[in-house]
VOGU-3710 file (C-alpha; in Angstrom, 3 decimals, decimal comma):
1> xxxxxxxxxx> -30,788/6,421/21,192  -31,833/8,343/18,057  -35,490/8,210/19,511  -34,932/9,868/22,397  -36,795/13,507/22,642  -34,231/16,030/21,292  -31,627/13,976/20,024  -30,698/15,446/17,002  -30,987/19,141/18,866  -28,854/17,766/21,608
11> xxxxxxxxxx> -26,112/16,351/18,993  -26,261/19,933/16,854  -25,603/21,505/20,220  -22,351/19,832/21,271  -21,670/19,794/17,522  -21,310/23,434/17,959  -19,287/23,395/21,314  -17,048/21,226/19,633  -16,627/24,082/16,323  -15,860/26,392/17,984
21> xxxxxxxxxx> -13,646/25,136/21,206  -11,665/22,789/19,568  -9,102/25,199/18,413  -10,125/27,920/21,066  -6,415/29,929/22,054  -7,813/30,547/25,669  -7,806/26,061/26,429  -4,433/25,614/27,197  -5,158/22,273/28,976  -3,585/19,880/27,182
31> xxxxxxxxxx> -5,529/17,296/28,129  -8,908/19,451/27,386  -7,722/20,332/24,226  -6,969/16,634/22,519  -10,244/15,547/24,327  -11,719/18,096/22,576  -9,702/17,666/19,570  -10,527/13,787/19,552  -14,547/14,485/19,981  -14,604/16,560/16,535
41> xxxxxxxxxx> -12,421/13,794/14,770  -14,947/11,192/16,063  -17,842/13,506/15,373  -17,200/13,583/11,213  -17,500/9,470/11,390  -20,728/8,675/11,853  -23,307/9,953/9,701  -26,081/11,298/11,868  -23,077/12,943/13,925  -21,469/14,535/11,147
51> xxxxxxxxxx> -25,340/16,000/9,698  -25,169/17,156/12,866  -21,826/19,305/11,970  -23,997/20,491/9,502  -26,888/21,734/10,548  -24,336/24,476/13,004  -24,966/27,994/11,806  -22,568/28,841/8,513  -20,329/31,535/10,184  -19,639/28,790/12,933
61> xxxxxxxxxx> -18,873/25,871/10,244  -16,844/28,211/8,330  -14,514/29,264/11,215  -14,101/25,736/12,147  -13,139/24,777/8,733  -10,924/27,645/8,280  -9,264/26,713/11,512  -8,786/23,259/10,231  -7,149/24,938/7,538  -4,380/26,525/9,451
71> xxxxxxxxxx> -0,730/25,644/8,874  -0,053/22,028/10,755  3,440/23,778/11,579  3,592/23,888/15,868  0,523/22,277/16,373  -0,828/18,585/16,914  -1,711/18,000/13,576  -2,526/14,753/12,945  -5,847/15,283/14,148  -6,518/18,023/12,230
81> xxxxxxxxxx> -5,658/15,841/9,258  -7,977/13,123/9,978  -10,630/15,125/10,148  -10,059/16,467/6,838  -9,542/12,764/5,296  -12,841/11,836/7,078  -14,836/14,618/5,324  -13,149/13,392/2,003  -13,371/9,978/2,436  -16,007/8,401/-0,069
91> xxxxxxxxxx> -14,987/11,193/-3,201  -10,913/9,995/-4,006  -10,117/8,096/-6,243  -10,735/3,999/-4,806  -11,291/5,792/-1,843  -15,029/4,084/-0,936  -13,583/1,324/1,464  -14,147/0,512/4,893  -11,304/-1,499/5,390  -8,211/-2,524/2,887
101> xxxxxxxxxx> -8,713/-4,775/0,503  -5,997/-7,015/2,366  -7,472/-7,060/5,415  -11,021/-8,165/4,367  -9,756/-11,776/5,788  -8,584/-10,695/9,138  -11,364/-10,062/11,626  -10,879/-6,192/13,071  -10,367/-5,672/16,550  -13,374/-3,699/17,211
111> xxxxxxxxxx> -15,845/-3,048/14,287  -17,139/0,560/15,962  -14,613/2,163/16,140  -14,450/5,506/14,215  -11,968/4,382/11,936  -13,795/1,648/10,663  -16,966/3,699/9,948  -18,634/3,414/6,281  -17,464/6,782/4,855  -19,913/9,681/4,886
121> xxxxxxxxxx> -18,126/12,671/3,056  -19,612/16,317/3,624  -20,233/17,874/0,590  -20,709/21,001/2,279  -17,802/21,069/4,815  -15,860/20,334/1,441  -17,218/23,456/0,051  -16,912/25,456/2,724  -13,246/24,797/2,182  -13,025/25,371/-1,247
131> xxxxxxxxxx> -14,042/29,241/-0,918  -11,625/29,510/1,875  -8,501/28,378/0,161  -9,801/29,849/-3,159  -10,417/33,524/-1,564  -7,293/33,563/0,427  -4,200/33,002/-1,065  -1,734/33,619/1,572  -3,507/31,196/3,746  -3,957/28,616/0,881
141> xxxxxxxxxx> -0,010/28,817/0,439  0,652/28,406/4,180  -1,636/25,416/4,222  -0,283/23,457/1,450  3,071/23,784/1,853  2,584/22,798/5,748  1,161/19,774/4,143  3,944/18,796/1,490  6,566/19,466/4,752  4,940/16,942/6,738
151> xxxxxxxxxx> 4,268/14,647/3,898  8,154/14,979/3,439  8,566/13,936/6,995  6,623/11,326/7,127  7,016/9,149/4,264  11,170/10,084/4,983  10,843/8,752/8,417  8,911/5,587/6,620  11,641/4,802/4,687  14,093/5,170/7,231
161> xxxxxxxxxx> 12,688/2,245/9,341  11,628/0,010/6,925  15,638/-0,038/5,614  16,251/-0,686/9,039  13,519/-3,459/9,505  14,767/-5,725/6,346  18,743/-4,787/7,509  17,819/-6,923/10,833  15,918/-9,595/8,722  18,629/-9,801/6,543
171> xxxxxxxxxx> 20,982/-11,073/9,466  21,835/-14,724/10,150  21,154/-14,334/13,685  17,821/-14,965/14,984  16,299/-11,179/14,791  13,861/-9,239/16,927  12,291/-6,290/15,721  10,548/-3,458/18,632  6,759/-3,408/18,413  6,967/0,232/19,133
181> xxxxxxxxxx> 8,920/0,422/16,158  7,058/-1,309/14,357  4,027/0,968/15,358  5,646/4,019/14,612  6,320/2,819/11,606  2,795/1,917/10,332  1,726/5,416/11,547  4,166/7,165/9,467  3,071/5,202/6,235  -0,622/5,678/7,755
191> xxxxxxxxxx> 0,270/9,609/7,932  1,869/9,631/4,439  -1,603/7,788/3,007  -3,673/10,435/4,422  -1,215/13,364/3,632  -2,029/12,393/-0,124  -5,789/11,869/0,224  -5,701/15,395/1,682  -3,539/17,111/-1,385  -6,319/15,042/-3,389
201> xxxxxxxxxx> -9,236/16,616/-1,742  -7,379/20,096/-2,213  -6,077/19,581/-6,016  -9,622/18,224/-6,701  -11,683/21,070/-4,587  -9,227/24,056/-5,535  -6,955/22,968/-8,594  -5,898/26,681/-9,205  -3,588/26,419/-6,404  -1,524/24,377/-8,046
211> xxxxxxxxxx> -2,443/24,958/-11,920  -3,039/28,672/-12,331  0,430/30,178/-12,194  -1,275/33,655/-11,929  -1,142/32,815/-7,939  2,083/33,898/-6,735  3,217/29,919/-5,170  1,155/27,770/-7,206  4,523/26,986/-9,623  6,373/26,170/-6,799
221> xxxxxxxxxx> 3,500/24,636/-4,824  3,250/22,016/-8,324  6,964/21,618/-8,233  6,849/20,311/-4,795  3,796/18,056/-5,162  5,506/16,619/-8,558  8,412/15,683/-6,614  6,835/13,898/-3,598  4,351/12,219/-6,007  7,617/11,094/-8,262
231> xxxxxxxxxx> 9,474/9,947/-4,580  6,561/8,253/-3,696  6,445/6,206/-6,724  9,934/5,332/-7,204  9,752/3,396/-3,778  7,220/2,108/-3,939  6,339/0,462/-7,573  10,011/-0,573/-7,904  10,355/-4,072/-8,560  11,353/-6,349/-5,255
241> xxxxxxxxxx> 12,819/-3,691/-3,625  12,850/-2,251/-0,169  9,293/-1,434/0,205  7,796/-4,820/-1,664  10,463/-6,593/0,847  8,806/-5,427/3,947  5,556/-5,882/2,667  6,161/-9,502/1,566  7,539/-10,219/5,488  3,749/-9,480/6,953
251> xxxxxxxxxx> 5,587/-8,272/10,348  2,169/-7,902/13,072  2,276/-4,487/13,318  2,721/-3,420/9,924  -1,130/-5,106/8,676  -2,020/-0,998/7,398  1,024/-1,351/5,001  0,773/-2,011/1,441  0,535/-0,995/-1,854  -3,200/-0,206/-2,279
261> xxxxxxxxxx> -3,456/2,420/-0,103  -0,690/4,354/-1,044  -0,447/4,216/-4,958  -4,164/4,817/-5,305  -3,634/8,202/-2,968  -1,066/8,915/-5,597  -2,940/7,991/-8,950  -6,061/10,312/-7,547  -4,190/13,230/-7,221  -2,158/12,393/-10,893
271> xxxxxxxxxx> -5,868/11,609/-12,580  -6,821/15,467/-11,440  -4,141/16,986/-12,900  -3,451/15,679/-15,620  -6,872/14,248/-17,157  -9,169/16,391/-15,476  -7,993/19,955/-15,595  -8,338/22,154/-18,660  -5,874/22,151/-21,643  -3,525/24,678/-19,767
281> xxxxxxxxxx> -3,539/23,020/-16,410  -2,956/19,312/-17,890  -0,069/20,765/-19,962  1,623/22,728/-17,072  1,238/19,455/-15,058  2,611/17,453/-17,180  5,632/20,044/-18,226  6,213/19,738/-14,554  6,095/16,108/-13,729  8,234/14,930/-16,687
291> xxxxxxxxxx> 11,227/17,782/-16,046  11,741/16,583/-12,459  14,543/14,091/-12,011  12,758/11,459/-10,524  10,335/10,728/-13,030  9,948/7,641/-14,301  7,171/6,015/-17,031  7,432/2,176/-15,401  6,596/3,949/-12,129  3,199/4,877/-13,782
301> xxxxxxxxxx> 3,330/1,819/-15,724  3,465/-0,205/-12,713  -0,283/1,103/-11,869  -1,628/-1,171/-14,215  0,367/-3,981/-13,848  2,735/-2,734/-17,162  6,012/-1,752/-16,876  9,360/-4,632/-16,364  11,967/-5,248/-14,484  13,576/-2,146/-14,814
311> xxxxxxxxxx> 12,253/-0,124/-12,101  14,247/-2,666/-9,791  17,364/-0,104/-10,635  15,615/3,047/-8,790  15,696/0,439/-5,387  18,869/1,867/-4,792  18,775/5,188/-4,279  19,400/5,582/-0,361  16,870/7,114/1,510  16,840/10,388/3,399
321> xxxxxxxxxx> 19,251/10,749/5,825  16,951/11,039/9,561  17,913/10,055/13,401  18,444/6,347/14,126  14,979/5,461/16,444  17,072/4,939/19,558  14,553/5,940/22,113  12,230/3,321/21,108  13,736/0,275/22,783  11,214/-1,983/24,602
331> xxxxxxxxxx> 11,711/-5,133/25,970  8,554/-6,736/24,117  10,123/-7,604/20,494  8,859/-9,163/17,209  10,691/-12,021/15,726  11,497/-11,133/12,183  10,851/-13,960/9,696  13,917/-15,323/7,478  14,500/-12,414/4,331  15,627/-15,643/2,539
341> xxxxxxxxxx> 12,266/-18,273/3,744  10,132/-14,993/1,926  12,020/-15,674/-1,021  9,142/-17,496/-2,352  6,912/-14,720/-1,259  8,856/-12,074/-2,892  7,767/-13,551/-6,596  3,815/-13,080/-6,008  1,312/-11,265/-8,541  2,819/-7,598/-9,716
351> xxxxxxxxxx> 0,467/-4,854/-8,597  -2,239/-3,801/-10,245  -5,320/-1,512/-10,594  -6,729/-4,084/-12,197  -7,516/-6,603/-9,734  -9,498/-4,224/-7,038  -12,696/-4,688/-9,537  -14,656/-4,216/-6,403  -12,588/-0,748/-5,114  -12,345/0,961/-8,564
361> xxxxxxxxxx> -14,892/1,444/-10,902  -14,335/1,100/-14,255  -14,476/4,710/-15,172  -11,626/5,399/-12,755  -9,941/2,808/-14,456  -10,496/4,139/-17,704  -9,311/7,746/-16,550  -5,862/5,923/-15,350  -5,440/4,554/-19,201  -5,850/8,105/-20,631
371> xxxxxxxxxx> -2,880/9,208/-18,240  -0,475/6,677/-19,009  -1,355/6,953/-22,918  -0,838/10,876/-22,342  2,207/10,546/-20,299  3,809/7,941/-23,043  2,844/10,417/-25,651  4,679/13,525/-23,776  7,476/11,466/-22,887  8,109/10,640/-26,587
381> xxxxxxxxxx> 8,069/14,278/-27,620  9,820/15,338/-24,492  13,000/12,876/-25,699  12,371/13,476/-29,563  13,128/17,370/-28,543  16,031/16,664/-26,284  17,785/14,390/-29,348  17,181/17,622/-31,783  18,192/20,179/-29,514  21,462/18,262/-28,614
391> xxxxxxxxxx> 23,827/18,767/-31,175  26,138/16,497/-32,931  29,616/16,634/-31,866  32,114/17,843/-33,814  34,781/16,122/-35,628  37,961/17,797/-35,397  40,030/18,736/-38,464  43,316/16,776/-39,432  46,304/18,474/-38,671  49,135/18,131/-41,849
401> x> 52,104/16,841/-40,958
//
């Protein structure tokens, strides 16, 4: 098709159609507007398609990027945030795949589909929305903590059904699990994934949002992201717990869901702040990660396949409260396997960075060492300077008789 006479003039022409209608107030065909919506998002996955995106006139790319950019709040958003992953996709951290590393053996369903398109990132789209978020603050603010809500939401709702998938494998009876469940579960976790690659892309892009306290939200804005990232963690590197459960069971439905994904999202966005930045930044980071609640060393341990047994104990915190999925029923169920015939299952390899030689390169690798040697380091002083500041208690005087 590429040698047909005005190809590439025809594809910059409904490139530009798409820019500037997809988000266009006066649509308000719903139908017209995800068609729309979906033509963009398949647009950034092909290469020639996404030069195409390109070659549009600047003010044009800019407006569509800045209307990419608005909060996700009241809005189909999920789109929105695929496009963004797509023009990332190819710079985060073990972010170069096509498919999952645990799906290399399964043969996918239809190879050309967008989703399963090599990634082509757009350096200049990615630009484009550096300057935007960097010149406007407000906006920047809105943006990110639009992002962190629905990160909240999602990985929250995640949690919710995968307690209530191993509660119903758990039973003697035979047990059926919902497909639809099941798929609404995978595209939670599949939302949480690219929630994170898209906090990577901005943290990476714009790291004063979140490191240069001069902004009036970016303390908060790093207080938030310390917390999810910490949250995040804590599920999922504990030891045999809820999350390794689920995974072990290999329900059809669930094939997106593992650890991979997920805990490299997470380690990109750590690497940035914390090894990249300058002095300042990597200190306020790390002041900030370490004085939130819910961190725990063995969670970053667990990256490289360190860490023991203890980070079974953080399995029990219960998860956020949210709506049983009662609308969901459908009389085409799943058969959940025996919790006790995965027993065996349950006692496979620990995760580590280590073993996706082909994913991450060595300097990536490397750049994970320096955190957790930093992060032992500032944990040591962090509890050194608690023991001194606490002070000894005081024996009380004897009375005389």
């Amino acid at each position: 098709m590429d040698e047909l006479p005005g190809y590439e003039e025809t594809l910059t022409q409904l490139a530009a159609i798409l820019a500037k209608h997809f988000a266009d107030p006066r649509i308000v065909g719903t139908d017209i507007k995800d068609s729309l919506m979906q033509a963009l998002a398949s647009y950034v996955c092909y290469p020639q398609s996404l030069r195409a995106v390109e070659r549009i006139p600047e003010e044009q790319r800019v407006a569509m990027m800045k209307n990419l950019l608005a909060p996700y709040e009241q809005r189909p958003w999920a789109q929105t945030n695929w496009i963004l992953v797509r023009l990332w996709r190819g710079c985060g951290f073990g972010y170069r795949y096509t498919r999952l590393p645990h799906l290399l053996k399964t043969k996918p369903e239809d190879a050309n589909l967008p989703s399963l398109q090599k990634p082509c990132p757009s350096l200049l789209l990615q630009r484009h929305m550096a300057e935007l978020l960097s010149m406007d603050k407000d906006m920047a603010a809105s943006f990110l903590n639009s992002v962190l809500n629905q990160l909240n939401w999602a990985f929250s709702e995640f949690i919710g059904m995968i307690q209530e998938i191993q509660q119903a494998a758990e039973r003697p009876e035979r047990n059926f699990v919902d497909t639809r469940q099941l798929k609404v579960c995978a595209t939670c976790f599949d939302l949480s994934v690219s929630l994170l690659r898209v906090l990577e892309m901005t943290v990476t892009l714009v790291p004063e949002i979140f490191l240069d306290w001069s902004r009036p939200s970016a303390e908060l804005l790093l207080r938030r992201l310390a917390q999810l990232l910490n949250q995040v963690l804590n599920r999922v590197t504990a030891e045999k717990n809820l999350f390794d459960r689920v995974v072990n069971l290999r329900l059809p439905g669930l094939e997106s869901v593992d650890h991979y994904p997920i805990l490299v999202a997470v380690t990109g966005i750590l690497v940035r702040i914390l090894v990249d930045g300058d002095r300042q930044g990597v200190s306020r980071a790390a002041s900030v990660l370490l004085s939130d609640p819910c961190f725990q060393l063995h969670s970053i341990q667990h990256l490289l396949g360190e860490g023991g047994e203890s980070s079974s104990s953080s399995a029990a915190v219960a998860p956020s409260v949210r709506p049983a999925m009662g609308s969901l029923g459908s009389s085409v169920a799943t058969p959940l396997p025996s919790a006790a015939g995965n027993s065996g299952s349950s006692e496979r390899k620990h995760f580590s960075l280590h073993a996706y030689t082909d994913y991450i390169s060595e300097e990536e690798k490397h750049r994970v060492e320096l955190m957790l040697a930093f992060l032992t380091e500032e944990s040591k002083q962090a509890a050194a300077s608690t023991a001194v500041s606490t002070p000894a208690p005081v024996t009380p005087a004897s009375t005389p008789m």
